[in-house]
Backbone as a chain_set.jsonl record, in Angstrom:
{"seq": "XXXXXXXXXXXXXXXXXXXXXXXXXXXXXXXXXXXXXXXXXXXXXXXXXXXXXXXXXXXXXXXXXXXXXXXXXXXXXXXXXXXXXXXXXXXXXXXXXXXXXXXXXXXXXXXXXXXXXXXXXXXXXXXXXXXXXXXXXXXXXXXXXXXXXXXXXXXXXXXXXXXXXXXXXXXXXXXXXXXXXXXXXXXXXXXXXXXXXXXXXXXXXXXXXXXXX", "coords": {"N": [[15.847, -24.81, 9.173], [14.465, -23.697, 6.916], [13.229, -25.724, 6.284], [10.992, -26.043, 7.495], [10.304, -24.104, 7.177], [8.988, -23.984, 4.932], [6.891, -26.09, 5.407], [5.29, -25.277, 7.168], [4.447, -23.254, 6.141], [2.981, -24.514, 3.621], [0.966, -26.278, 5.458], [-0.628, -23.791, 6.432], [-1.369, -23.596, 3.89], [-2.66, -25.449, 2.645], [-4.902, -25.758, 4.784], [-6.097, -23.228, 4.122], [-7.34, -23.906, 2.153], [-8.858, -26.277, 2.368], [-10.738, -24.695, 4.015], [-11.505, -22.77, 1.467], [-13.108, -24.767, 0.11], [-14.834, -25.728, 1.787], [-16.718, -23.339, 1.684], [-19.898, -21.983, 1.278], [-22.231, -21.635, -1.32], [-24.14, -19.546, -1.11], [-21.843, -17.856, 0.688], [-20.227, -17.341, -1.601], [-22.012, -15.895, -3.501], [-21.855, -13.725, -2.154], [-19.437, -12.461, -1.625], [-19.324, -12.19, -4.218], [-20.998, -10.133, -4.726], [-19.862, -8.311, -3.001], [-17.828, -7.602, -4.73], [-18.42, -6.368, -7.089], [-19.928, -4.119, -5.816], [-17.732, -2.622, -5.257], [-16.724, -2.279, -7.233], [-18.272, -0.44, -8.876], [-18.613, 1.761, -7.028], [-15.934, 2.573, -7.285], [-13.415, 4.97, -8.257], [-13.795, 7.188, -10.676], [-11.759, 7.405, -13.705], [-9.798, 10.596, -14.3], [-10.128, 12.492, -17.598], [-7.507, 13.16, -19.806], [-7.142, 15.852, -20.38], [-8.368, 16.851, -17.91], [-6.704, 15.464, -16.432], [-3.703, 17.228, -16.903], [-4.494, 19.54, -16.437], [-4.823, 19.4, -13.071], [-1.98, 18.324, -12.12], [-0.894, 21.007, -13.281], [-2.173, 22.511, -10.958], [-1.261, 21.441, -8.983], [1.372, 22.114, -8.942], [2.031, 24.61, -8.995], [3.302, 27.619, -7.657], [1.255, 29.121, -5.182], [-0.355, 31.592, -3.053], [0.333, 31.186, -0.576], [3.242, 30.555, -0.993], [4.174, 32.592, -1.678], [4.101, 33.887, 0.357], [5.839, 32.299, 2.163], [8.54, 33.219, 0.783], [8.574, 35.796, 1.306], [9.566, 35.623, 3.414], [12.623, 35.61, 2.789], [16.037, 36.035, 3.103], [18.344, 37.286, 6.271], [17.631, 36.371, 8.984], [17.584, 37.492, 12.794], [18.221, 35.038, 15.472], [16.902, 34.718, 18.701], [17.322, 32.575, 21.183], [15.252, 30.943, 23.577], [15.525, 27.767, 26.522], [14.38, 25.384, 27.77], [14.338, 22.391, 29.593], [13.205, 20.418, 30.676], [9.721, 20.796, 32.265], [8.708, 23.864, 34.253], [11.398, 23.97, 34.233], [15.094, 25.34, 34.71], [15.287, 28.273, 32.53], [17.03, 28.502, 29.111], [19.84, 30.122, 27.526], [20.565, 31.332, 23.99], [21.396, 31.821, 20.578], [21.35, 32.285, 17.601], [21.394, 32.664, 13.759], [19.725, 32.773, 11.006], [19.442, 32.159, 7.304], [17.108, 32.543, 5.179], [15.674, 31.415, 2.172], [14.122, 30.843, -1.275], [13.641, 27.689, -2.805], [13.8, 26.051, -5.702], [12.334, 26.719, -7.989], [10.848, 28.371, -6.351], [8.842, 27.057, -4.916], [9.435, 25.562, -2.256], [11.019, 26.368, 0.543], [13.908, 27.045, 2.137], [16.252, 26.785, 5.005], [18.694, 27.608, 6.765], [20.466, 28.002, 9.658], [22.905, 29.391, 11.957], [25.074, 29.295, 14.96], [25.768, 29.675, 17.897], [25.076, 27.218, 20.751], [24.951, 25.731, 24.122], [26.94, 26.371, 24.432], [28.221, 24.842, 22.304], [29.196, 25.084, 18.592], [26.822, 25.406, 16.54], [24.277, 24.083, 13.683], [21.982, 23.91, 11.313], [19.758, 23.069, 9.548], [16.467, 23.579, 7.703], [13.606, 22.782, 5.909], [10.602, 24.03, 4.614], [6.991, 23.553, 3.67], [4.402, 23.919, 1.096], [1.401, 22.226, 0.711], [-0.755, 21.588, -2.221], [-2.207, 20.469, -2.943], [-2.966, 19.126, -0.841], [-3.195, 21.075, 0.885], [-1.705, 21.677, 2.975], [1.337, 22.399, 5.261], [4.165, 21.342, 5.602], [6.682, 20.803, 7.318], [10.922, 20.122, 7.615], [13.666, 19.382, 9.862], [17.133, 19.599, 10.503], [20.336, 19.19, 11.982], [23.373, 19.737, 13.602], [23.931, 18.198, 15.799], [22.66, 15.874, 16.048], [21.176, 13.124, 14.558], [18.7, 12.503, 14.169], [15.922, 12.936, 11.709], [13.598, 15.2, 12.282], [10.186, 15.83, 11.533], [6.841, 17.491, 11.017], [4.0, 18.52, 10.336], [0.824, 20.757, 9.436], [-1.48, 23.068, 9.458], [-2.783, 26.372, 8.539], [-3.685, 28.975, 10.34], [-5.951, 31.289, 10.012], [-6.922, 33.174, 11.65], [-5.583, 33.513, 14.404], [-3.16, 33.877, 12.853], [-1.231, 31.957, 12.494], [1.05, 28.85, 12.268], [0.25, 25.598, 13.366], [2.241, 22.804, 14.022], [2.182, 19.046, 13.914], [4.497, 16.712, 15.239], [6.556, 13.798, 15.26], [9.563, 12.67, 17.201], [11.711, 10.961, 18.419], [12.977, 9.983, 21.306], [16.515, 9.918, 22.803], [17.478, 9.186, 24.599], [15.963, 6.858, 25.665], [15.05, 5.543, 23.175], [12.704, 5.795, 22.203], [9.315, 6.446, 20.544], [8.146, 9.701, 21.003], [5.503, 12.142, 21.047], [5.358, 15.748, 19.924], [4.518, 19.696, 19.181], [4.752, 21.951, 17.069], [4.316, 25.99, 17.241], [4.102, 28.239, 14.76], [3.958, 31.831, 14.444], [3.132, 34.375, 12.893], [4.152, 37.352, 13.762], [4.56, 40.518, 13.197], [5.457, 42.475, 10.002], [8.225, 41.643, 10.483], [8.812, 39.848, 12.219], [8.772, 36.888, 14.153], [7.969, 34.188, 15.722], [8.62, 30.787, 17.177], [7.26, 28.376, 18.652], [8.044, 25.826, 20.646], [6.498, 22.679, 21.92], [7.178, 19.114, 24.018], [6.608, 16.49, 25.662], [6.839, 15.148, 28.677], [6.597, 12.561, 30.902], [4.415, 12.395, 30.363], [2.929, 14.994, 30.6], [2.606, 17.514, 29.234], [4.914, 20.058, 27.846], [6.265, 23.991, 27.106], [9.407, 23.093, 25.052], [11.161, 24.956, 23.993], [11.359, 28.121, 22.504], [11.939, 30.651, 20.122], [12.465, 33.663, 19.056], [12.477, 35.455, 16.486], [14.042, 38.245, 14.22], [13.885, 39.665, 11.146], [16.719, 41.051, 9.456]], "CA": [[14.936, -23.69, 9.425], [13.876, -23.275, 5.566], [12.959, -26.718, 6.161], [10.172, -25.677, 8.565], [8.761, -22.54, 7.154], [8.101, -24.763, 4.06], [6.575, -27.327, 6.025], [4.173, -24.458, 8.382], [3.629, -22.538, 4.803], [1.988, -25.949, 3.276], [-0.139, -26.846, 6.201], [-1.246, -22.879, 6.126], [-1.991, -23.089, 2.703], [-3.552, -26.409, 2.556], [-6.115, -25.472, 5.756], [-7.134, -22.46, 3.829], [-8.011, -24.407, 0.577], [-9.901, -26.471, 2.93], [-11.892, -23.419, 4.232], [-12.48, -22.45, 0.65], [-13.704, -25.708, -0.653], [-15.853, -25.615, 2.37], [-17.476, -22.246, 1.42], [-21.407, -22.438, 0.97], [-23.095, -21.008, -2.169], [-24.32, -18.23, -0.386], [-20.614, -17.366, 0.503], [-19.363, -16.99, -2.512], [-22.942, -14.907, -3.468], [-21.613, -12.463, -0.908], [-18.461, -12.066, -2.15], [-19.152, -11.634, -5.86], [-21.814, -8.704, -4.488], [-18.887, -7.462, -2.304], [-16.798, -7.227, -5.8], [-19.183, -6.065, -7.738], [-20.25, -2.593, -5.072], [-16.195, -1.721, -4.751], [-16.266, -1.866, -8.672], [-19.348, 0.413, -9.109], [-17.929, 2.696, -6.092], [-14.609, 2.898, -7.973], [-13.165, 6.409, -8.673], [-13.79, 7.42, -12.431], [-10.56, 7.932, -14.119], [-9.721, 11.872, -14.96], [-9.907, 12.47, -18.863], [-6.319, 13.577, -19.977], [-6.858, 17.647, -19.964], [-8.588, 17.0, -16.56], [-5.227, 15.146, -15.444], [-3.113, 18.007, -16.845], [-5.298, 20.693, -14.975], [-4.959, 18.886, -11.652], [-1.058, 18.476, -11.922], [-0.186, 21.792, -13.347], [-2.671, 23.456, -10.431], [-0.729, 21.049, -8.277], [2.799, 22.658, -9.423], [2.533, 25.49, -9.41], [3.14, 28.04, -6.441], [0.464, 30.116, -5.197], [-0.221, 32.595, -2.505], [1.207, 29.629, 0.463], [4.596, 30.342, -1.556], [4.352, 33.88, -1.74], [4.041, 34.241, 2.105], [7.334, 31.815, 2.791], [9.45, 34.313, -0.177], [8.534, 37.404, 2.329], [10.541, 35.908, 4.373], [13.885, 35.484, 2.25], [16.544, 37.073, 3.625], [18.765, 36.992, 7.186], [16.833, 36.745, 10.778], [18.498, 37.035, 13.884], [17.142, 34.436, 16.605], [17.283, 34.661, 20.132], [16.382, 31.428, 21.695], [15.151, 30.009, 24.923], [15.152, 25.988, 26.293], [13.619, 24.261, 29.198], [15.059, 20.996, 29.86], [12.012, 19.955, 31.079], [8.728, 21.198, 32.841], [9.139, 24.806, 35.395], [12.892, 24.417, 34.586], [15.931, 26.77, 34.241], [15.45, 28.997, 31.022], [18.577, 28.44, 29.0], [19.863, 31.033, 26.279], [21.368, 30.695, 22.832], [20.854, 33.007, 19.841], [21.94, 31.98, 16.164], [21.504, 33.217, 12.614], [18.867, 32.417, 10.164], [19.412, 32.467, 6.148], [15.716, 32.115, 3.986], [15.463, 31.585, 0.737], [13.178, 29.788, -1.666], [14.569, 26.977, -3.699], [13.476, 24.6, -6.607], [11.617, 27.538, -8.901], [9.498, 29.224, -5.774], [8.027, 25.9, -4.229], [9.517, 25.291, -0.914], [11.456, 27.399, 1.087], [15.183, 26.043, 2.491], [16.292, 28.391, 6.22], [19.696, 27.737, 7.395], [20.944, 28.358, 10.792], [24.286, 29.299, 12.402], [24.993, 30.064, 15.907], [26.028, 28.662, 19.591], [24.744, 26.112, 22.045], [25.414, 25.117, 25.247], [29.279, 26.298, 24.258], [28.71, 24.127, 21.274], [28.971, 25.4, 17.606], [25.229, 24.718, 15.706], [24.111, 24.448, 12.285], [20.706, 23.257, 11.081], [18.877, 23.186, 8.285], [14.902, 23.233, 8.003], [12.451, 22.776, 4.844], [9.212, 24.021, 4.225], [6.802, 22.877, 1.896], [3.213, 24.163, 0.944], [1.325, 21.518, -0.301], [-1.644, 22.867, -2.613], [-3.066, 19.32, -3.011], [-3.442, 18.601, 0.656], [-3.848, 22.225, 1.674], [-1.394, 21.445, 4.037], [2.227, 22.429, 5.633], [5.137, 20.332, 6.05], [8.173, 20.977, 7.777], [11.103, 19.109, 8.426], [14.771, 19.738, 10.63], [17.866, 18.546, 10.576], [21.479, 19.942, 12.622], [25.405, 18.971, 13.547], [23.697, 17.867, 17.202], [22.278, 14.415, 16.006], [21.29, 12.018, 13.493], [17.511, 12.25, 13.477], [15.13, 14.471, 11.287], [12.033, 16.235, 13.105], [8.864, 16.24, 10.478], [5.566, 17.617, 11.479], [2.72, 18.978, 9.114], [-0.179, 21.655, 10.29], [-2.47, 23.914, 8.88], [-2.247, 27.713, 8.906], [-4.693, 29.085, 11.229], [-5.873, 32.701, 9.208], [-7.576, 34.264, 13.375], [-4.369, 33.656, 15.127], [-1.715, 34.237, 12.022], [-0.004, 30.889, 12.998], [0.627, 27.42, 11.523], [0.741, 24.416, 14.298], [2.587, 21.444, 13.156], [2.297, 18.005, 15.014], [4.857, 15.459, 14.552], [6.663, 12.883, 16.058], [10.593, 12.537, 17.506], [12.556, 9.945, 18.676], [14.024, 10.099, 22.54], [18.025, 9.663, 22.188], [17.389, 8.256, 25.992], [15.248, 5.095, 25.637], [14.631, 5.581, 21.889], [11.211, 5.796, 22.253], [8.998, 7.83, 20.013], [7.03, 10.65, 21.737], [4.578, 13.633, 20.41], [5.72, 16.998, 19.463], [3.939, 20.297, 18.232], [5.094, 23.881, 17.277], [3.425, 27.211, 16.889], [4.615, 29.61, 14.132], [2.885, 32.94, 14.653], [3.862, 35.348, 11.924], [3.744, 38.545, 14.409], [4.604, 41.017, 12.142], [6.167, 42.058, 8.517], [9.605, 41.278, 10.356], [9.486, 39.567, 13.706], [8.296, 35.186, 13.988], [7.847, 33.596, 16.476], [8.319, 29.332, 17.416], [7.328, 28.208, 20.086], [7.962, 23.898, 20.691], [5.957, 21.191, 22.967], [7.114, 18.396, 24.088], [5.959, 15.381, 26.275], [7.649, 14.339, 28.941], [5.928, 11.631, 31.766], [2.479, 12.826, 30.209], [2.698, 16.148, 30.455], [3.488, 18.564, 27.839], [5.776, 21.744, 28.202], [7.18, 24.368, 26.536], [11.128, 23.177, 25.203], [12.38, 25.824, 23.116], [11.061, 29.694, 22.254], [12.801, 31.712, 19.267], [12.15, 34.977, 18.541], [12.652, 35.758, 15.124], [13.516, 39.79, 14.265], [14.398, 39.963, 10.41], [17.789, 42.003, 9.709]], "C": [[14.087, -23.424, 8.195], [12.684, -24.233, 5.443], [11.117, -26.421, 6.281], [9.031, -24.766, 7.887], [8.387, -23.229, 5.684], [7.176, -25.387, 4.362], [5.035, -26.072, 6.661], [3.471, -23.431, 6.572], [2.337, -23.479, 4.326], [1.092, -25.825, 4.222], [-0.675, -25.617, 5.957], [-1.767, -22.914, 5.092], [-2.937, -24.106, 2.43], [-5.279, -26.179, 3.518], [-6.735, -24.743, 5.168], [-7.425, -22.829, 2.497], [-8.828, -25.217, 0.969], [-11.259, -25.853, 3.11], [-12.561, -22.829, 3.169], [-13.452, -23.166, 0.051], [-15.409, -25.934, 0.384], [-16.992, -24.361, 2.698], [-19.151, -22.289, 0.858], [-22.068, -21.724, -0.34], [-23.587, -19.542, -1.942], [-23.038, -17.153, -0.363], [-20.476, -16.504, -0.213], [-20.187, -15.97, -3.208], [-21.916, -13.805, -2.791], [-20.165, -11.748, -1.392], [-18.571, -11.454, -3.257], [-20.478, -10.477, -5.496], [-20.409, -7.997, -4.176], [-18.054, -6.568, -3.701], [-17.354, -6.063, -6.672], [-19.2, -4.357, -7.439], [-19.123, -2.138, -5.098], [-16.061, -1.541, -6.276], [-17.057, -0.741, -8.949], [-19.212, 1.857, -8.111], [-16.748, 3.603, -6.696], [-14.577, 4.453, -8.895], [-13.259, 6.326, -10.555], [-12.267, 8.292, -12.653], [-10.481, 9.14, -15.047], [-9.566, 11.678, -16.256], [-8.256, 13.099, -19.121], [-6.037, 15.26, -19.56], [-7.291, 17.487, -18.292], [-7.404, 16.938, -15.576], [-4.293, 16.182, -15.671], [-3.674, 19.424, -16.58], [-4.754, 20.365, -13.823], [-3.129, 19.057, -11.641], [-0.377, 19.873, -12.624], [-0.93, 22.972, -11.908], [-1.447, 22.523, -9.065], [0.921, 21.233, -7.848], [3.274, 24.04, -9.166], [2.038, 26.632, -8.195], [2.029, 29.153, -6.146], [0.887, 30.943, -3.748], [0.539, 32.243, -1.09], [2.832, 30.591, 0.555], [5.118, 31.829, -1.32], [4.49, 34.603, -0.238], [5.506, 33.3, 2.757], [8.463, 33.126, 1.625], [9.371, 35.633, 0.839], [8.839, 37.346, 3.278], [12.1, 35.734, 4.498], [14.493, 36.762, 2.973], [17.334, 36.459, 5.172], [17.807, 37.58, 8.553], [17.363, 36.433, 11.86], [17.793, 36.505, 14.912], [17.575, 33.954, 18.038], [16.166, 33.365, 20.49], [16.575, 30.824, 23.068], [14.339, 28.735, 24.738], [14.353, 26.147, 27.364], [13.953, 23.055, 28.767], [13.556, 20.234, 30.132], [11.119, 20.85, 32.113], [8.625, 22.141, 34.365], [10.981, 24.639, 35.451], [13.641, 25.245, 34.462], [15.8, 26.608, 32.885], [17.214, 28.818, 30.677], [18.641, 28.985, 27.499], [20.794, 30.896, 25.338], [21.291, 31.722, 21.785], [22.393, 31.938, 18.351], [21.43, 32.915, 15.166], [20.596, 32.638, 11.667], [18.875, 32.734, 8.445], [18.01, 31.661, 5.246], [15.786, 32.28, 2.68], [14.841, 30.606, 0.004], [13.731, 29.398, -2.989], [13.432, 26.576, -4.698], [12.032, 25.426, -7.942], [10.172, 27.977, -7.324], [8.649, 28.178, -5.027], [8.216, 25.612, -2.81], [10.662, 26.326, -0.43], [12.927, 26.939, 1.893], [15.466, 27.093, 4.069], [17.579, 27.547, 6.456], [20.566, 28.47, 8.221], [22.123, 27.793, 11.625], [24.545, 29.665, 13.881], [25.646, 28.995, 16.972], [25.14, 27.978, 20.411], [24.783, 25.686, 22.981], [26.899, 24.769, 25.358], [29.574, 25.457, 22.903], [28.605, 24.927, 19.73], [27.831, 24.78, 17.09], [25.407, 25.083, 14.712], [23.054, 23.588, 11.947], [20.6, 23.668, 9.724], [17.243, 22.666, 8.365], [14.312, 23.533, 6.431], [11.155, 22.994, 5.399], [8.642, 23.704, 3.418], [4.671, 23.445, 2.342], [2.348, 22.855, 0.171], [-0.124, 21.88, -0.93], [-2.637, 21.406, -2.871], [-3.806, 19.034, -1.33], [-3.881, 19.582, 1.873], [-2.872, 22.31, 2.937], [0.152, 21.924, 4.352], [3.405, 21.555, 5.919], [6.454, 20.793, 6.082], [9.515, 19.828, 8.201], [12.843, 20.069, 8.573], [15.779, 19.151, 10.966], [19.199, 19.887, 11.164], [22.362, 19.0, 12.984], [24.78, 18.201, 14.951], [22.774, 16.837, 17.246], [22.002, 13.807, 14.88], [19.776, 11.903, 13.023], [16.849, 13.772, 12.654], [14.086, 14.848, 12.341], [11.31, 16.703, 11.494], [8.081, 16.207, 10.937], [4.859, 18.3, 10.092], [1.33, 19.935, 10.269], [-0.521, 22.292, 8.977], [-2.447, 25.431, 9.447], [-3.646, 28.41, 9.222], [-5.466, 31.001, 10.645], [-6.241, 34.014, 11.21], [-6.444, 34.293, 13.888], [-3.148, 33.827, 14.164], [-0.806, 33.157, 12.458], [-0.071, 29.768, 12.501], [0.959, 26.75, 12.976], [1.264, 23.22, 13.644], [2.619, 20.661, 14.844], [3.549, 16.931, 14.365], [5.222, 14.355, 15.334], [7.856, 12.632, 16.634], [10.564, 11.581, 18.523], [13.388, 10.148, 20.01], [15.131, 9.587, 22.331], [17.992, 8.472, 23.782], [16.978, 6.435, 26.242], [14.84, 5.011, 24.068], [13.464, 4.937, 21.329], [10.588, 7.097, 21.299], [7.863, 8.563, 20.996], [6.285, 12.228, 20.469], [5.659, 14.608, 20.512], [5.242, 17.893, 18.874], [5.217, 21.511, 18.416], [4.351, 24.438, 17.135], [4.004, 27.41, 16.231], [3.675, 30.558, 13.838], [4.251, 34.023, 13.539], [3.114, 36.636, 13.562], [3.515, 39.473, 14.082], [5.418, 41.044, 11.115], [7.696, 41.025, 9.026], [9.623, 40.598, 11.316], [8.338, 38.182, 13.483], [8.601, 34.836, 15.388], [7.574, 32.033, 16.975], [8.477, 29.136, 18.503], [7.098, 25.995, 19.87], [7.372, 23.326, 21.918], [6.74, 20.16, 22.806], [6.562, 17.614, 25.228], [6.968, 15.003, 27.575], [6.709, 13.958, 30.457], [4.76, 12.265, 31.651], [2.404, 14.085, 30.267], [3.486, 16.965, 29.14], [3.786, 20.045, 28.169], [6.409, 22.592, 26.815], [8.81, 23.921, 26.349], [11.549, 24.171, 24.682], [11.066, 27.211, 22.556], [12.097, 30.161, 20.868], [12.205, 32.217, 18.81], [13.142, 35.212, 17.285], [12.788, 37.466, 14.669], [14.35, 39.223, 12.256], [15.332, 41.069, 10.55], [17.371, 42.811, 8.316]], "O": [[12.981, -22.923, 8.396], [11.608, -24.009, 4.889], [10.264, -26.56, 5.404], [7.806, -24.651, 7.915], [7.268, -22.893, 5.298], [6.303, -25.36, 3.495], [3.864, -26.343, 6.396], [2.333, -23.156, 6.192], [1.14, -23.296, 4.545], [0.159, -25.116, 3.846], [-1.516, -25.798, 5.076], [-2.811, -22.265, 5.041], [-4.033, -23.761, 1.989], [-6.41, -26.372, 3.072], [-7.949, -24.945, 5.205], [-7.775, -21.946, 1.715], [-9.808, -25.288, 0.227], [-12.371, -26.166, 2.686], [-13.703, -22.387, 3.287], [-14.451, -22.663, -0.463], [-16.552, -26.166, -0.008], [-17.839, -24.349, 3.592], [-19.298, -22.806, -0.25], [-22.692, -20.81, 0.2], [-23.329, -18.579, -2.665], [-22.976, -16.087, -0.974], [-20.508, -15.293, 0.007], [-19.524, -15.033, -3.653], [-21.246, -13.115, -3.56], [-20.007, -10.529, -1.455], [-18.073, -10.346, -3.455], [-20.834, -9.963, -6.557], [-19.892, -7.222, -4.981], [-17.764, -5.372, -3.739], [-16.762, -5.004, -6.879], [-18.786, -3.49, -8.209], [-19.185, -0.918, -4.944], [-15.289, -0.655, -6.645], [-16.35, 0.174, -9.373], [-19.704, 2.917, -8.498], [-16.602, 4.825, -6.654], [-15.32, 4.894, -9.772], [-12.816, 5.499, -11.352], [-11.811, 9.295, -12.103], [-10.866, 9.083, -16.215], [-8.865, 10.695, -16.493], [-7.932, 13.658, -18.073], [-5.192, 15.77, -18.823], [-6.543, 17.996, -17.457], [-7.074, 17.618, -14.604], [-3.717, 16.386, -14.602], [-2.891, 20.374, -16.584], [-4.002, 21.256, -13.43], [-2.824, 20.096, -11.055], [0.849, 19.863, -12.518], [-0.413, 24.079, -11.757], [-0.878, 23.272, -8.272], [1.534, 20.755, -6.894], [4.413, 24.503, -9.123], [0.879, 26.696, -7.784], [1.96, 30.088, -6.943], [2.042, 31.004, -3.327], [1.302, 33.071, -0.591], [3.393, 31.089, 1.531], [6.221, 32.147, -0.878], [4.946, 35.711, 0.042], [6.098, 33.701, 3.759], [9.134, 33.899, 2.308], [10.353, 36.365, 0.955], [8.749, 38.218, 4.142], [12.773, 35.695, 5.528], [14.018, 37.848, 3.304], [17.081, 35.281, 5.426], [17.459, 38.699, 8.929], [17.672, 35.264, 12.091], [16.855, 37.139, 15.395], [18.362, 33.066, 18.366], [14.968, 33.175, 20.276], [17.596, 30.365, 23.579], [13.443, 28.381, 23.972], [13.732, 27.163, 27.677], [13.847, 22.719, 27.588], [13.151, 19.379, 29.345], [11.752, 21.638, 32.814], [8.499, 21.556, 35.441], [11.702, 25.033, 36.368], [13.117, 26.272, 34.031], [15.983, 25.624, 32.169], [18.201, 28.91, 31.406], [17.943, 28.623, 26.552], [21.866, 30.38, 25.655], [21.044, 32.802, 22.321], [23.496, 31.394, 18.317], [21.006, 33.989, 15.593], [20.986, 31.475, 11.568], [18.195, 33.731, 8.203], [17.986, 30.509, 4.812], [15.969, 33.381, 2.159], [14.895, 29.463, 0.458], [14.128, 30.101, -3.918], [12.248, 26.799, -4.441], [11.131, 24.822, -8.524], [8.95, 27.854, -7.401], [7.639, 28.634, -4.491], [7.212, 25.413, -2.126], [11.116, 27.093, -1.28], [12.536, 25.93, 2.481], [14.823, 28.14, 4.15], [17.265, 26.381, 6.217], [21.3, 29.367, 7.808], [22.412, 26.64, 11.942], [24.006, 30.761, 14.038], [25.92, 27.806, 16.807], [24.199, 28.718, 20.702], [24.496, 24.519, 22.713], [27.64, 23.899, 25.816], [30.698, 25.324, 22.418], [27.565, 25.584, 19.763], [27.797, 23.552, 17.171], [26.191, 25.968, 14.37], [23.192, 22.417, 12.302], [21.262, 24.442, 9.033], [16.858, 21.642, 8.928], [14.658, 24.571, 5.867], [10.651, 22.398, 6.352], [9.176, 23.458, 2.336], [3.999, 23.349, 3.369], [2.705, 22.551, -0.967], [-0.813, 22.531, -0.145], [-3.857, 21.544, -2.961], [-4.963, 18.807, -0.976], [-4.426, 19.417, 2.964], [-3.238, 22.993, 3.894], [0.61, 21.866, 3.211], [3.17, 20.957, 6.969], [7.18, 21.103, 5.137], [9.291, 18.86, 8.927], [13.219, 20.987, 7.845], [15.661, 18.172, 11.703], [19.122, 21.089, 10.911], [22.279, 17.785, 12.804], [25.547, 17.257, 15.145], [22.063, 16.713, 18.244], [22.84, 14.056, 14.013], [19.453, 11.425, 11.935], [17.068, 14.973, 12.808], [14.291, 14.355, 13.45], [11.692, 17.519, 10.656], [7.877, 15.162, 11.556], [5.403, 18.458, 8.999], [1.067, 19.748, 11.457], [-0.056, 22.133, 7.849], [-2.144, 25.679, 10.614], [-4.585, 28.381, 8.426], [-5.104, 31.872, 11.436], [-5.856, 35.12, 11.59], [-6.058, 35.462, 13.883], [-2.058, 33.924, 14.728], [0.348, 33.441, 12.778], [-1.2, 29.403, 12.173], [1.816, 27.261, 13.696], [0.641, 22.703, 12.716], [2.826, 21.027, 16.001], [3.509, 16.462, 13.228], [4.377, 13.87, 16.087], [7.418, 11.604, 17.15], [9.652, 11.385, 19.326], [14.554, 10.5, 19.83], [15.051, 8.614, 21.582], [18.398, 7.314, 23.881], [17.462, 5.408, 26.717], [14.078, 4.06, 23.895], [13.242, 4.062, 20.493], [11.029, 8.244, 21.227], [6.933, 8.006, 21.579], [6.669, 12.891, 19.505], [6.721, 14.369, 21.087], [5.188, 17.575, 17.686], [6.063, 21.822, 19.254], [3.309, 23.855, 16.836], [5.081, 26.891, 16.525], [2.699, 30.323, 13.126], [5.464, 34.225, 13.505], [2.01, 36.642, 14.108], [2.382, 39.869, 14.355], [6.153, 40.075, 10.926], [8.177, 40.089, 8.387], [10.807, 40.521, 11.646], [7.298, 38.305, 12.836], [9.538, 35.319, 16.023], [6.391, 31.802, 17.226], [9.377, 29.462, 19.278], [6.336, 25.266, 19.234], [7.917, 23.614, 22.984], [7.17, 19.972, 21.668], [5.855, 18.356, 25.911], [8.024, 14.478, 27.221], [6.182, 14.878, 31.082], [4.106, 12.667, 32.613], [1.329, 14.381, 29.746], [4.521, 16.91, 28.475], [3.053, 20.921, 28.627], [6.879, 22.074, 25.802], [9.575, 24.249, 27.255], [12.722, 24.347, 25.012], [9.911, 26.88, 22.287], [13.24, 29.718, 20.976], [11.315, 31.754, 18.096], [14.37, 35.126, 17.276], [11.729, 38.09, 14.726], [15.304, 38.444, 12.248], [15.145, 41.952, 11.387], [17.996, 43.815, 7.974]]}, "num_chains": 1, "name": "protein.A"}
């Protein structure tokens, strides 16, 4: 077998030393322009204070950060499913602990509560990112093996971030779409609301109401 992919490497490599030898003047013109415009295009490299501007503005938490911290603390969350699309509502309610880790940068939530008779326990990260302007969440619990990461943008007219991401069916272990809402409602009460996909359509799966304690 080694034999082989030596053997199919060679002829590949030989054909395309062919193809270059048979390259026309012109060609190779075209190329050394091509090189030339991606060099002259090429990003100018930040001066040193510029680079330590950019990574200490990139460090350091701003007002993003200050809006996940206001919500440290325990929230009690009543939650409804749907199995899938017009189905039976199905009720659950757990425990929510917020607090913001790693000097004020991202935000950690850990949740305790029941299931479908089963004991739960999750864990979810937030993350502001001040470079990309952007949100990133991700979710992990005792009731499987994969994460859930989406990313969104925080909407200032509706008070809500949407994240899109992507999960993994446990069924055919296929990946399908996924968004949430999070609507800050008010100082104390949140609101997630989840999409998913299922034969092309997209439904509400899961609701939790959020009341801070």
């Amino acid at each position: 077998m080694k034999k082989i992919y030596v053997i199919v490497s060679m002829s590949v490599f030989c054909f395309s030393s062919c193809k270059k030898d048979g390259k026309t003047e012109a060609d190779n013109a075209k190329v050394a322009d091509s090189i030339k415009t991606e060099e002259a295009i090429a990003e100018r490299p930040l001066d040193s204070a510029a680079q330590e501007k950019a990574w200490i503005a990139y460090g350091t938490p701003g007002t993003p950060h200050k809006m996940m911290a206001d919500e440290n603390g325990t929230w009690k969350c009543d939650m409804t499913f749907w199995m899938e699309p017009n189905g039976k509502p199905q009720k659950a309610s757990s425990t929510a602990v917020n607090k913001m880790i790693l000097g004020g940068r991202y935000q950690e939530s850990n949740y305790k509560g029941m299931m479908m008779g089963q004991s739960f326990e999750g864990k979810s990260t937030l993350a502001y990112n001040n470079a990309s302007k952007e949100y990133t969440t991700t979710f992990i619990d005792n009731m499987g093996t994969g994460m859930l990461v989406a990313i969104g943008k925080y909407d200032e007219k509706s008070k809500s971030i949407e994240f899109k991401g992507d999960m993994i069916n446990p069924l055919n272990g296929k990946k399908t779409p996924y968004r949430e809402l999070y609507t800050f409602v008010d100082a104390t009460t949140r609101k997630m609301e989840m999409f998913e996909v299922k034969k092309g359509e997209e439904f509400k799966s899961m609701e939790i109401l959020m009341k801070k304690q």
